[in-house]
C-alpha positions as CSV (number, residue, x, y, z in Angstrom):
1,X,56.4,-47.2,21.6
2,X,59.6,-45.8,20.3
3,X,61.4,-46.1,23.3
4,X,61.4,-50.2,23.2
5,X,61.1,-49.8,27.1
6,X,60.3,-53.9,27.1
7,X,63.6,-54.5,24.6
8,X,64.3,-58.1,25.8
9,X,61.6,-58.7,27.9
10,X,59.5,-62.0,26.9
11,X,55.6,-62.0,27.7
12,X,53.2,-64.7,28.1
13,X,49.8,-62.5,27.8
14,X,46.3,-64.1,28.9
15,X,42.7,-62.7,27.6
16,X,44.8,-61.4,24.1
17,X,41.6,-61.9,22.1
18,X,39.7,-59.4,24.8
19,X,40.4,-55.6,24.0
20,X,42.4,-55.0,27.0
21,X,44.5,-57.9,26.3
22,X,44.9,-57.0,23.0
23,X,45.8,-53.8,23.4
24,X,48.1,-54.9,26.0
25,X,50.2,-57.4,23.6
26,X,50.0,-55.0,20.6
27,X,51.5,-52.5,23.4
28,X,54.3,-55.2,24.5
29,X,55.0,-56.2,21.0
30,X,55.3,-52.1,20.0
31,X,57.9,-51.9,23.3
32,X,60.4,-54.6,21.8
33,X,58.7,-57.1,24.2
34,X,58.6,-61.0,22.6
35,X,54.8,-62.0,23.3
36,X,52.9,-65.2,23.4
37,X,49.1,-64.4,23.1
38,X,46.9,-67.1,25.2
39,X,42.9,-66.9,25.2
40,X,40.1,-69.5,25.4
41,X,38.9,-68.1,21.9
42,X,40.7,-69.5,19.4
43,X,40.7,-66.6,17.1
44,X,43.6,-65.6,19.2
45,X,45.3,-66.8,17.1
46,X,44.1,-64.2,14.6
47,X,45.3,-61.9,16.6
48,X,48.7,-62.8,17.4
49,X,49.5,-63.3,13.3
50,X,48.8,-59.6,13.5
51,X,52.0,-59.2,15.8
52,X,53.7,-62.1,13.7
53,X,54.2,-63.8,17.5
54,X,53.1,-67.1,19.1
55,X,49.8,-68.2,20.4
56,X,48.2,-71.0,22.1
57,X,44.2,-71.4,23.3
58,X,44.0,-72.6,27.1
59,X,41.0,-72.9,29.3
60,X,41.8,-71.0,32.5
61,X,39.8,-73.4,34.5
62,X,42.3,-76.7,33.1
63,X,44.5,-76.4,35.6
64,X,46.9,-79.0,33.6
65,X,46.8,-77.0,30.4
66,X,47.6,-73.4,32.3
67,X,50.4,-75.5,33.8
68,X,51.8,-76.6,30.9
69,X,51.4,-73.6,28.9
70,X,53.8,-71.5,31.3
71,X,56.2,-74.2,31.3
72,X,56.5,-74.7,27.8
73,X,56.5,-70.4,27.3
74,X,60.4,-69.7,27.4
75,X,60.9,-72.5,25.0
76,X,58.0,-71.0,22.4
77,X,60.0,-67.5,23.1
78,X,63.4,-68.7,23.1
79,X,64.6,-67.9,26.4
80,X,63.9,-67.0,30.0
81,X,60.1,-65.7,30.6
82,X,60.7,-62.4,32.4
83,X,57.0,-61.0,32.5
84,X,53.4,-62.2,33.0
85,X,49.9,-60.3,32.4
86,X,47.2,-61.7,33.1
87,X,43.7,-60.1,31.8
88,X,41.4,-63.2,31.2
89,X,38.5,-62.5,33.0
90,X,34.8,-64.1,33.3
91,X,31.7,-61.6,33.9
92,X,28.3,-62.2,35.6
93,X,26.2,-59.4,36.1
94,X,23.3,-59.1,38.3
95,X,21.7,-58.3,42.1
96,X,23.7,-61.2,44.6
97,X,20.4,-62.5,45.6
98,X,19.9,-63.7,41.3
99,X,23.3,-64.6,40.6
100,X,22.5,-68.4,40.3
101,X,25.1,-71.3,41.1
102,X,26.5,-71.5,37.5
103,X,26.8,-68.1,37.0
104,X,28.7,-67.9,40.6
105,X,30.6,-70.8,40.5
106,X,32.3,-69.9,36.8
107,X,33.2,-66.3,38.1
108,X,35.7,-68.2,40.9
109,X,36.5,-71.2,38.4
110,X,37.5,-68.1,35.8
111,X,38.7,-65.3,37.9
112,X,40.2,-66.8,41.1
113,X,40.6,-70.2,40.2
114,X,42.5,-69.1,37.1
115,X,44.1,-66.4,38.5
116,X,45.4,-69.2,41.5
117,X,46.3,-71.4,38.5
118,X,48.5,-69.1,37.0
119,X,50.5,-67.5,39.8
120,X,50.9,-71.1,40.8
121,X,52.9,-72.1,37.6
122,X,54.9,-68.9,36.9
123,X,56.2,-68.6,40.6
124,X,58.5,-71.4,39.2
125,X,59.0,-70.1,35.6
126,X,59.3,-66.6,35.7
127,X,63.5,-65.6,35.7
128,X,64.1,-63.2,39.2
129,X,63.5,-59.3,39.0
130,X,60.9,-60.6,36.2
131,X,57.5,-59.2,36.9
132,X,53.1,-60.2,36.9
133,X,50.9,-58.0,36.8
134,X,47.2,-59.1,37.2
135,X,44.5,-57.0,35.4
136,X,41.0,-56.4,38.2
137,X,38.6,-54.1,38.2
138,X,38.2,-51.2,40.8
139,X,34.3,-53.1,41.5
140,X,37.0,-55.2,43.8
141,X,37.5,-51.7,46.0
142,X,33.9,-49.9,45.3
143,X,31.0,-51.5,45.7
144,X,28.7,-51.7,42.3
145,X,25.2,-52.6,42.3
146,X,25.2,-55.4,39.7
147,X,28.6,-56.6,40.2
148,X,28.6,-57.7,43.6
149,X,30.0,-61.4,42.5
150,X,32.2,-60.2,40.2
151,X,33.4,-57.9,42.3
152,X,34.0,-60.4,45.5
153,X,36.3,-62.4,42.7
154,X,38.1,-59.2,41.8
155,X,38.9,-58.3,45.3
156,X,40.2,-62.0,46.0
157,X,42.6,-61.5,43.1
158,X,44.3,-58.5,44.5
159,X,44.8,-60.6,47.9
160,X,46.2,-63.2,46.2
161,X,48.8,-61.4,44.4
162,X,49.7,-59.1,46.9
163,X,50.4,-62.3,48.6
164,X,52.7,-63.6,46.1
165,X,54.7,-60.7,45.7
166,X,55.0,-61.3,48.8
167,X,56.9,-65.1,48.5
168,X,58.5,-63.5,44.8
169,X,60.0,-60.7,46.4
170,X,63.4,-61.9,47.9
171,X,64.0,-63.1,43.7
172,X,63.1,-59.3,42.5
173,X,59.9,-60.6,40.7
174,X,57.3,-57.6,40.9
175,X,53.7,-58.2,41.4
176,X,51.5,-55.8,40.8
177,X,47.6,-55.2,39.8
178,X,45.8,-52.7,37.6
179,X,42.0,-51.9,38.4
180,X,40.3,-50.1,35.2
181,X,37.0,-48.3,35.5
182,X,34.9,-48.5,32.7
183,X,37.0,-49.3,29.6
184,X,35.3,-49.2,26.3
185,X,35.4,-53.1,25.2
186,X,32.7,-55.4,24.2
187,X,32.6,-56.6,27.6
188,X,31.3,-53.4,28.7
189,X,29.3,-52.6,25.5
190,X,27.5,-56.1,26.3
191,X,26.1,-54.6,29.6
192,X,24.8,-51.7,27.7
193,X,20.7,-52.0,26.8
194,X,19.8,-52.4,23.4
195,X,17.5,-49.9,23.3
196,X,19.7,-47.1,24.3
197,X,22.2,-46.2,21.7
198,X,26.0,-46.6,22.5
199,X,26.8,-43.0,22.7
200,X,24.0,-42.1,25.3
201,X,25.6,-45.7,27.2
202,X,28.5,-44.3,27.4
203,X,27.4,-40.6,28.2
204,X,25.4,-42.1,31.2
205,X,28.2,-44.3,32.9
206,X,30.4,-41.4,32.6
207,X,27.8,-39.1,34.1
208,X,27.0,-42.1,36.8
209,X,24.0,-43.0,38.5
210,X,22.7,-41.5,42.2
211,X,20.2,-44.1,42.3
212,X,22.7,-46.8,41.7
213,X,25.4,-44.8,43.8
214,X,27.9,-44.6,41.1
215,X,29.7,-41.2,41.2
216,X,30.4,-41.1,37.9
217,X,33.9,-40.5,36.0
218,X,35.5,-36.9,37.0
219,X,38.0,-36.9,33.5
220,X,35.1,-37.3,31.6
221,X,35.7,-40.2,29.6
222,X,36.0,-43.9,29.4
223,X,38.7,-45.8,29.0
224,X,40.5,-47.1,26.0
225,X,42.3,-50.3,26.4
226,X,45.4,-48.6,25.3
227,X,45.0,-46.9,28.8
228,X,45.1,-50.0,30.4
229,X,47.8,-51.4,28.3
230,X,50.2,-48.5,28.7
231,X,50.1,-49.2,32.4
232,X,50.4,-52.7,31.7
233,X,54.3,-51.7,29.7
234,X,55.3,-49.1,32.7
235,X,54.5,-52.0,35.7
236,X,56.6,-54.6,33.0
237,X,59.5,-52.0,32.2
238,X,62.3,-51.2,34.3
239,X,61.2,-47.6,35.1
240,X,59.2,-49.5,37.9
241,X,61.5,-51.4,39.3
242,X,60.8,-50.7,42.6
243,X,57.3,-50.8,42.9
244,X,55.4,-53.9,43.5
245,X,52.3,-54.8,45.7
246,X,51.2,-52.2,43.8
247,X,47.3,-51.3,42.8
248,X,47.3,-49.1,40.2
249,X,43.3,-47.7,39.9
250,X,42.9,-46.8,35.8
251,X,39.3,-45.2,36.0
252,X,39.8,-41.7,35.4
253,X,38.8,-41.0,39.1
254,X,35.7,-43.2,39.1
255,X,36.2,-44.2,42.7
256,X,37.8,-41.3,44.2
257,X,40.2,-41.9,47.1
258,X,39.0,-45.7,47.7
């Protein structure tokens, strides 16, 4: 970004081995932004030499370790931690009445527990008028048959940040979340059948499904991550400094006015 809108910001970035996350500290890095890369995978760390930055592989659901990881994050930056994004994200899909208890009980270790986790240790990290923005999905607003559990965790998210912007407000820290639609990453490419080849996948979910009461995508395309991730450097820069609470829906229309 030739701007270098994030010039002195310092970003501790979850999911960066996921393509939204990616994308997102690829983004950050290309603003001026310092970034530490975090992800369960530990070819994270793959990724992050790409960026020549920092990178650690935490378990969202070890509380201790996601504790410790944003404590130790302005001293692997070298300095105050102005900005958080958080991306990692766990998916189940599936009809409610199949999701088993494994399958349900690592969406809210992953999603909420993780998300709880994190908010938790940067509300006493991050420097004042820094900003966290949380990465959901707009199944948390729109109901999807299929992602009814993932969905409930989603929509938990959003409360729980809203609610600490909330307590981070009075110190100028932002919080805000961003809701893609159907981005094209191997997370969504998983849910795709084998049998149908990837460019009628994607024709189809942009098209949507009556039967399935999915309106379909009125821009006529899916997402890229770098979508995601340029909305992930506006919400982080100081162009929007004064907007926090904030859900920012990323889905090319996909759920309307919702």
């Amino acid at each position: 970004m030739a701007d270098q809108a994030l010039t002195g910001k310092r970003a501790l970035i979850t999911g960066a081995a996921g393509g939204i996350g990616f994308a997102v500290a690829r983004a950050f890095a290309a603003a001026g932004a310092q970034v530490l890369l975090t992800d369960v995978e530990p070819p994270v760390a793959d990724f992050a030499a790409a960026l020549d930055s920092p990178s650690a592989v935490v378990d969202l659901i070890d509380r201790t370790a996601v504790a410790d990881l944003v404590q130790a994050a302005p001293g692997i930056l070298g300095g105050p931690l102005t900005t958080v994004v958080h991306s990692a994200a766990a998916l189940a899909v599936g009809p409610i009445g199949i999701i088993d208890d494994a399958e349900w009980d690592r969406l809210v270790a992953v999603n909420l527990t993780g998300t709880m986790a994190l908010l938790r240790a940067a509300i006493g990290v991050v420097a004042d008028d820094g900003s966290i923005t949380v990465v959901s999905s707009n199944s948390a607003a729109t109901p999807r048959i299929g992602l009814g559990a993932y969905g409930a965790t989603k929509a938990a998210v959003i409360s729980l940040v809203r609610s600490a912007g909330l307590e981070l407000a009075a110190r100028g820290v932002r919080c805000n979340i961003i809701t893609p639609g159907s981005t094209d990453t191997a997370m969504l490419r998983g849910m795709w059948p084998d049998s149908v080849p990837p460019e009628h996948s994607a024709a189809g979910v942009i098209a949507g499904t009556a039967e399935q009461f999915r309106l379909g995508i009125p821009l006529g395309r899916l997402a890229s991550p770098d979508d995601i991730a340029a909305s992930a450097v506006f919400l982080a820069s100081d162009a929007s400094r004064h907007i926090t609470l904030h859900d920012l829906r990323v889905d090319g229309g996909a759920t309307l006015d919702q």
